[in-house]
N, C-alpha and C positions, 0 to 999 in steps of 0.2 A: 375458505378458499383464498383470500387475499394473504391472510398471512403465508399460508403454502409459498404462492407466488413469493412476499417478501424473501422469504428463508432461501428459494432459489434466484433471485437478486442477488443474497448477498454473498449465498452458496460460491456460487459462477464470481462474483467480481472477485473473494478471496482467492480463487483458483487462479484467476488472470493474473492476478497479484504475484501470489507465488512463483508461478510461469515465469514471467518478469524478471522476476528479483534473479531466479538461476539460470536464465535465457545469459544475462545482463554479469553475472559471476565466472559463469562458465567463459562466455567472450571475454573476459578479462583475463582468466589465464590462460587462454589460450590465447589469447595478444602474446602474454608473457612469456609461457612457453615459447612461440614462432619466433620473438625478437632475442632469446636466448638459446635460439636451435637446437631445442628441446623437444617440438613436437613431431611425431612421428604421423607414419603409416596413413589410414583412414582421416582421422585426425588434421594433419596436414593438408590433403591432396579438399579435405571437403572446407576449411579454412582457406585456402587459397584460390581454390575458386569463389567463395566468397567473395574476394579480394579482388579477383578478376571482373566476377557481377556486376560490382560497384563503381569498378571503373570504367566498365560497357557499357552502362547504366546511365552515366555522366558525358557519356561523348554519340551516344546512339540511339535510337528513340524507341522505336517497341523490336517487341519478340523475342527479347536475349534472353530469358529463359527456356522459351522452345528451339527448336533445332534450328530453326531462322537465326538465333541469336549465333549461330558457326559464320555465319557470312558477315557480322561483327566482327569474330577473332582471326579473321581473313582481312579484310578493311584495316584493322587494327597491326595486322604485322607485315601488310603492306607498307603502313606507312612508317613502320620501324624499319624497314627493311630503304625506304629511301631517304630516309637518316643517316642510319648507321651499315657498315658492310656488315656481307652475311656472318664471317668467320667472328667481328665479333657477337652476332647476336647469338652466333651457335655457340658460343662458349657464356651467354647470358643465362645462368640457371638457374635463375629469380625468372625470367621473363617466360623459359620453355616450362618452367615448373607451373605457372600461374595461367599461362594458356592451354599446358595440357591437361592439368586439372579441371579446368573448366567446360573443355570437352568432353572429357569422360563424363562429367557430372549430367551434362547435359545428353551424352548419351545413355547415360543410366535412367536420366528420367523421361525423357524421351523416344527412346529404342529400347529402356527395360533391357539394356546390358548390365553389368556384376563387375563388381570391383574386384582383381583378384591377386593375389602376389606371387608372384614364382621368382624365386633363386631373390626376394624384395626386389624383384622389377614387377612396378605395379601395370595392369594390364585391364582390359575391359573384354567380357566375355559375353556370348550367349549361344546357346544349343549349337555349341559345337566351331562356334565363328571366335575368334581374337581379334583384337584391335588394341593396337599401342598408341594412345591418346598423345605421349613426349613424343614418341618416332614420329607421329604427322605433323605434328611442330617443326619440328626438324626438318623434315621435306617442304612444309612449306616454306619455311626461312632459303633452305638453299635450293630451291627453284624442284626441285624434283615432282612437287605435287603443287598442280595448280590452285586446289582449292578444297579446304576443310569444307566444308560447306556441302560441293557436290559428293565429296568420296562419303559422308557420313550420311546424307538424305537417305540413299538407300539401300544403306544397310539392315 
């Protein structure tokens, strides 16, 4: 019995291991990729929100994984927005890339919507409803939507 146990001790730690090692490979070319504007599609949009996470992560204290975490990327382009004017953050495609990525992802995992591409305008779907993650970006930068946040709770 005990040895059983060891062998899954050591089963399971090599497993982590591995996990690791290509968790930790894969993030490295896909750095590579993104800083040689190489990566595409899926790829991209779930890399940058990453990227987004991280940065919400650093400036905001819970819930930005769950749908809570929208009133972050609202907070957050608020206060780009009394920085810098809107025309230029609407032309910032680093900034709408990385926040509309972030909400899709979080309405993927939180509202169980679908990533989808039509004509490669990436889009978020479910039974029969759309939602353009960059287009609310965009509204909310130039004032048309007050709040990612509310428009997304309930959907």
């Amino acid at each position: 019995m005990l040895s059983f146990l060891f062998d899954m001790v050591i089963i399971t730690s090599l497993i982590i291991s591995v996990t690791a090692v290509l968790m930790l490979f894969m993030g490295r070319r896909y750095d590579k990729q993104r800083r040689k504007g190489t990566l595409r599609g899926r790829a991209l949009i779930d890399y940058t929100a990453g990227e987004m996470l991280g940065e919400l992560g650093r400036t905001y204290e819970t819930g930005i994984g769950s749908i809570d975490g929208l009133k972050a990327v609202d907070l957050y382009l608020e206060k780009k927005k009394s920085l810098y004017p809107a025309e230029s953050l609407l032309s910032d495609t680093e900034l709408i890339l990385r926040a509309g990525s972030f909400t899709g992802t979080v309405l993927r995992h939180a509202k169980h919507y679908r990533w989808k591409f039509k004509d490669n305008i990436p889009l978020m779907h479910k039974k029969g409803r759309t939602v353009y993650p960059f287009e609310l970006i965009k509204q909310k930068i130039d004032g048309s939507l007050n709040s990612i946040y509310e428009y997304c709770k309930d959907l």
